[in-house]
C-alpha positions as CSV (number, residue, x, y, z in Angstrom):
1,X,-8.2,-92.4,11.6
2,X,-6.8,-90.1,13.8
3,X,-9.7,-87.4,15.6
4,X,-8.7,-84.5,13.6
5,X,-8.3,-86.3,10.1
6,X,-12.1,-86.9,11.5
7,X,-13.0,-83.4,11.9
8,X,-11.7,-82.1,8.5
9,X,-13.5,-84.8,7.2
10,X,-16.3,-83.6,8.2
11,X,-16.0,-80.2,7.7
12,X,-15.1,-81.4,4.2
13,X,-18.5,-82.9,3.7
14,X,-20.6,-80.1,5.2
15,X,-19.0,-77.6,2.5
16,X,-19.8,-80.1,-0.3
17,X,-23.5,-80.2,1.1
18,X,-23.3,-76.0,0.4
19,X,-25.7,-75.3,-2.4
20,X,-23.4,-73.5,-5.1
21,X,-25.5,-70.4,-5.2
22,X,-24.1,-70.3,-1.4
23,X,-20.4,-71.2,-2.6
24,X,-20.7,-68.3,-5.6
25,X,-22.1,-65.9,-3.0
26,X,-19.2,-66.1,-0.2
27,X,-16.6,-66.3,-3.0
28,X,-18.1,-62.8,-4.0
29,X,-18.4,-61.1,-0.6
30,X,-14.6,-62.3,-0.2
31,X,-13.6,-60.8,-3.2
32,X,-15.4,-57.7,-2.4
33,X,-13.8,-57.8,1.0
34,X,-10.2,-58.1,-0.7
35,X,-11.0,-55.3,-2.9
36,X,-11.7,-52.7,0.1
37,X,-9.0,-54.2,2.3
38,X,-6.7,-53.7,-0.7
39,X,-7.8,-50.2,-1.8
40,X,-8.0,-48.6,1.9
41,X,-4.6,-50.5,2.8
42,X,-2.6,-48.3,0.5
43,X,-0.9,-45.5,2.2
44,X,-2.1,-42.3,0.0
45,X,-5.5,-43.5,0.0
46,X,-6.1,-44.1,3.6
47,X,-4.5,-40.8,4.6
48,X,-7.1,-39.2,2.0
49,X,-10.0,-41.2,3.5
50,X,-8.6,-40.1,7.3
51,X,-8.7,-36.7,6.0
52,X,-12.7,-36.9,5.0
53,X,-13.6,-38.5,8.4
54,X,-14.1,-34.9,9.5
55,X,-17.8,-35.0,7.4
56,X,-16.4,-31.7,5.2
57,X,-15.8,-32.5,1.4
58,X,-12.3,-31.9,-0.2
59,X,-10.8,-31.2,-3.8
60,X,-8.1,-33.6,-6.0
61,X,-6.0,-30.9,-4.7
62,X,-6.8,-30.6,-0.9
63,X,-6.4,-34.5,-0.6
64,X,-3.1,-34.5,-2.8
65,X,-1.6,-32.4,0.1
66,X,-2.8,-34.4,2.8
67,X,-0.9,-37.5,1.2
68,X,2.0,-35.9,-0.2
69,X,1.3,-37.2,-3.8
70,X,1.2,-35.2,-6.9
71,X,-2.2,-34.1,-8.4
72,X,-2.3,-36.7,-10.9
73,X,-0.9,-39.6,-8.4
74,X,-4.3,-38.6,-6.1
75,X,-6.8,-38.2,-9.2
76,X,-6.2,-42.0,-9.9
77,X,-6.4,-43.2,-6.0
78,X,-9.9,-40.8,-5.4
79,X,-10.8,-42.9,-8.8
80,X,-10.1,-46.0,-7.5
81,X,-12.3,-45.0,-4.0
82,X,-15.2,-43.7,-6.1
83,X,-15.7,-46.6,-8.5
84,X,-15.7,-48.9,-5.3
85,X,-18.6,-46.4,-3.5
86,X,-16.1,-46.1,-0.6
87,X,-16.1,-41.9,-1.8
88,X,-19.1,-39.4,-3.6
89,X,-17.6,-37.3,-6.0
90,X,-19.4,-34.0,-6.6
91,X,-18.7,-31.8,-9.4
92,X,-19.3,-28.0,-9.5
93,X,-18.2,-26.2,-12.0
94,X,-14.4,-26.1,-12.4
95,X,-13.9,-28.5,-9.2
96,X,-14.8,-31.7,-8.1
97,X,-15.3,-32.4,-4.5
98,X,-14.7,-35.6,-3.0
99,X,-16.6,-36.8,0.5
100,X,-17.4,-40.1,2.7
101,X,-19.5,-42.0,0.7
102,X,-22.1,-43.0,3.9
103,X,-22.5,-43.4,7.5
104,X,-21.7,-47.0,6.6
105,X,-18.6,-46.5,5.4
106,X,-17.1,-44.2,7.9
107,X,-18.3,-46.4,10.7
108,X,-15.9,-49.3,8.5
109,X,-12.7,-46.7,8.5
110,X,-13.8,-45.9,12.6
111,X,-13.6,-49.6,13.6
112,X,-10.4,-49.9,11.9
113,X,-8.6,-47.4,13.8
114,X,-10.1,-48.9,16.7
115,X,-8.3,-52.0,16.5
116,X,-5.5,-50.1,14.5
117,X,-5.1,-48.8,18.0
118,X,-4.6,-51.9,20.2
119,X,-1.3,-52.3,20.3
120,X,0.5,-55.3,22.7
121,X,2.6,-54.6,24.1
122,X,2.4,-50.7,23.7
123,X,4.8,-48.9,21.8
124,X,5.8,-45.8,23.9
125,X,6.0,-43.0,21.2
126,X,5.8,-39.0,22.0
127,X,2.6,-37.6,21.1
128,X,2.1,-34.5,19.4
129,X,0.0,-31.7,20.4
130,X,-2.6,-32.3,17.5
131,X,-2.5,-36.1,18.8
132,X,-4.0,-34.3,22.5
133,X,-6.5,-32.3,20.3
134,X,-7.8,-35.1,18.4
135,X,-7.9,-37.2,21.3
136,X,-9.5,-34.3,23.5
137,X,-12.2,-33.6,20.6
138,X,-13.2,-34.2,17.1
139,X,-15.4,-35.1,14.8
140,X,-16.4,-38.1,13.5
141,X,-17.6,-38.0,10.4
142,X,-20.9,-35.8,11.4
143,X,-20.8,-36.9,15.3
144,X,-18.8,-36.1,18.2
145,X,-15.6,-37.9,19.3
146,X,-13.0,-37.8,21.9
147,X,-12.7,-37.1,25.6
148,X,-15.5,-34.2,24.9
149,X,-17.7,-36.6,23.2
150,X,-17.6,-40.1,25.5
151,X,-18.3,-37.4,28.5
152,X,-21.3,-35.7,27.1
153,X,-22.7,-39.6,26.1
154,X,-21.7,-40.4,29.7
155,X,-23.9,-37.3,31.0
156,X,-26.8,-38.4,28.8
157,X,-27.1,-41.8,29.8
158,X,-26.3,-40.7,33.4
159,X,-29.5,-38.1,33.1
160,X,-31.3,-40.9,32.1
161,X,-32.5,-39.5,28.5
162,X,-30.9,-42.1,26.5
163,X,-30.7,-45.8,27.3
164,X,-27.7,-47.2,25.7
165,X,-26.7,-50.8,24.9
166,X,-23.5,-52.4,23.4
167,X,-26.4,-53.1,20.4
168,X,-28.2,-49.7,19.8
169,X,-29.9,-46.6,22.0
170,X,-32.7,-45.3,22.5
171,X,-33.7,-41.9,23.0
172,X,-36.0,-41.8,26.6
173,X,-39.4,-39.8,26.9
174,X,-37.3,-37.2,29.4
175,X,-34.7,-37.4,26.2
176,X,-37.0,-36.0,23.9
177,X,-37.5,-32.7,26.4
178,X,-34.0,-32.3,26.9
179,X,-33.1,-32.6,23.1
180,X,-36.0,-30.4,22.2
181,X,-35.1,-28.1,24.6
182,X,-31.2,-28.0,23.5
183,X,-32.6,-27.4,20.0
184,X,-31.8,-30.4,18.6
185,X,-34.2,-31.8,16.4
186,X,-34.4,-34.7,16.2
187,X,-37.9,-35.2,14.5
188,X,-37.2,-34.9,11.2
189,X,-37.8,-38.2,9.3
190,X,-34.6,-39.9,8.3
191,X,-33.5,-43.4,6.3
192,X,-30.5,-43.4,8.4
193,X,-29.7,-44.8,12.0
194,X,-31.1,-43.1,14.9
195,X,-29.2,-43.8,17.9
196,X,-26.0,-45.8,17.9
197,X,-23.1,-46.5,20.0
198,X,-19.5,-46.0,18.5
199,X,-16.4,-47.3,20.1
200,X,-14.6,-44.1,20.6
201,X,-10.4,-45.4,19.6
202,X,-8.4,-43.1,21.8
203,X,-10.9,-43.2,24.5
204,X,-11.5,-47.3,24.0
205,X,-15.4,-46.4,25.2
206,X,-18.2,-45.1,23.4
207,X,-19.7,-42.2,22.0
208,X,-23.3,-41.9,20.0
209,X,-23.4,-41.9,16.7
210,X,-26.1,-41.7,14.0
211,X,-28.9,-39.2,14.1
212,X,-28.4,-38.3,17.8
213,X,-24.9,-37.8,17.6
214,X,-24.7,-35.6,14.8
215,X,-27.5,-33.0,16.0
216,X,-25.5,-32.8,18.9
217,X,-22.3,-31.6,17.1
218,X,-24.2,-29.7,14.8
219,X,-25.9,-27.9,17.9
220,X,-23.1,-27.4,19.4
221,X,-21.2,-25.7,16.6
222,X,-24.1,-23.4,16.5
223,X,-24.2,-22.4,19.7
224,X,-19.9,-21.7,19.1
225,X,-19.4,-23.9,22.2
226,X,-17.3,-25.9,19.6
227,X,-14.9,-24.7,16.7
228,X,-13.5,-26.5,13.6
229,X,-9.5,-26.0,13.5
230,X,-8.3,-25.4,10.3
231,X,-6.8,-29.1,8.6
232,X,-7.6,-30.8,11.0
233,X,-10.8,-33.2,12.4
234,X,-9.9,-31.4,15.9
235,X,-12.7,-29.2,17.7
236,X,-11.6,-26.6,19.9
237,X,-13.5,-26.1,23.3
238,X,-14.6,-22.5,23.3
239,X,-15.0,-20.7,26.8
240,X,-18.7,-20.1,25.7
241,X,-18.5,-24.0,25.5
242,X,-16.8,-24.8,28.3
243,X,-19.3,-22.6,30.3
244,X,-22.5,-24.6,28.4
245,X,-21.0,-28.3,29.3
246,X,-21.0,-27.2,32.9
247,X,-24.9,-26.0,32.8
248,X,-26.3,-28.1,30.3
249,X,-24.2,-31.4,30.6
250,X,-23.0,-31.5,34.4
251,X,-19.4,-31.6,32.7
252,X,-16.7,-29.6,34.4
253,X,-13.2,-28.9,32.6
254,X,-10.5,-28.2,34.4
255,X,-7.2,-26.1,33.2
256,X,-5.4,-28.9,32.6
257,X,-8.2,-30.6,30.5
258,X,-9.3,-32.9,33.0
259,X,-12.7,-34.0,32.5
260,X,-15.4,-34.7,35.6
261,X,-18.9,-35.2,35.2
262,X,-21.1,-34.4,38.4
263,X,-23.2,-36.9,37.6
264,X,-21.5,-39.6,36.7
265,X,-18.1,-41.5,38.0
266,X,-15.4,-39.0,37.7
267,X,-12.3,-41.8,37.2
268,X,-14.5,-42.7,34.4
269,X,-13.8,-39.1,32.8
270,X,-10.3,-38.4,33.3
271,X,-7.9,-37.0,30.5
């Protein structure tokens, strides 16, 4: 018997040793797995999910327009995402709103694009000027993303008040003065995760995510450093903004959107 007759052989007889319970149980997650795979491979529907990964919630309507379907073409997709809990529906009176069901699954949508992304060899296409914007800021899902967002996780670390892992972060006792002092709180009491890396897909590095990273967008939309554009998951830098990276972040923008952090490697930063 040859060696690899040998080797299926055995890996033969280790699955038949598999308690059935264990057999039933991977035959479900696959069929789960086929199910998402299936739903979020369709064209309309991803295009309607990509349009929630800005955090904001949408009507039938909105999201019909972002795919280019009819109304009735996009009330049976957002169906289709709600019964599988990859959407929240919402309903107030006349209109239903439609939103990212959890962190959980816009971190899923997040890795895709990530590997979505890789591409070998690379295709040289033109990009757009709402490709530079998305790829200069923009949100994900509640956190910041982009050029903007790797640089201020770079400064952080750098100023040593977050210590951050390819497994989680952790916010430092200096961390909790600077936050504090920022005015983001992050002391409320929460179910959901804290600190987080996420693998940024234009920038192929990371950014935070979880708690952390979304009272820092939130902050910084208060203090109008950053604005929302209109249809789009893009930020726009503000001058105000550009003025508080520079204090509060050691970031320096120059006018060809060039990024540099003071503290940090500045090769590590460029557009």
């Amino acid at each position: 018997m040859s060696r690899e007759n040998s080797l299926a052989d055995a890996e033969l007889s280790s699955i038949d040793m598999l308690p059935v319970s264990a057999i039933g149980l991977g035959m479900v997650a696959a069929a789960n797995l086929v199910e998402v795979a299936a739903l979020v491979g369709d064209t309309a529907r991803a295009t309607m999910l990509n349009a929630l990964m800005g955090g904001q919630s949408l009507t039938a309507t909105e999201l019909a327009y972002c795919a280019n379907v009819s109304r009735p073409t996009a009330s049976g997709h957002l169906s289709k995402l709600v019964a599988a809990r990859l959407l929240t529906v919402i309903r107030d009176r006349r209109f239903s709103y439609y939103r990212i069901a959890s962190p959980l699954v816009a971190t899923m949508l997040e890795s895709m694009k990530v590997v979505a992304a890789i591409e070998v060899p690379p295709r040289r296409q033109p990009r757009s000027a709402n490709d530079d914007a998305l790829r200069f800021a923009r949100s994900c899902y509640d956190h910041l993303a982009g050029q903007v967002g790797v640089a201020v996780t770079d400064a952080i670390v750098a100023m040593g008040h977050i210590v951050l892992t390819d497994e989680g972060g952790e916010v430092t006792s200096s961390g909790e003065h600077f936050f504090s002092a920022f005015g983001a709180d992050l002391r409320p009491p929460t179910r959901r995760i804290f600190c987080q890396p996420c693998l940024d897909w234009s920038e192929r590095r990371y950014h935070l995510k979880g708690l952390v990273g979304a009272r820092i967008l939130d902050r910084l939309l208060e203090l109008g450093w950053l604005k929302c554009v209109s249809d789009s998951r893009a930020l726009q830098l503000t001058s105000s903004g550009k003025a508080g990276l520079s204090e509060t972040f050691q970031i320096e923008i120059n006018n060809e959107g060039v990024l540099t952090c003071r503290l940090c490697d500045p090769r590590r930063l460029t557009a």
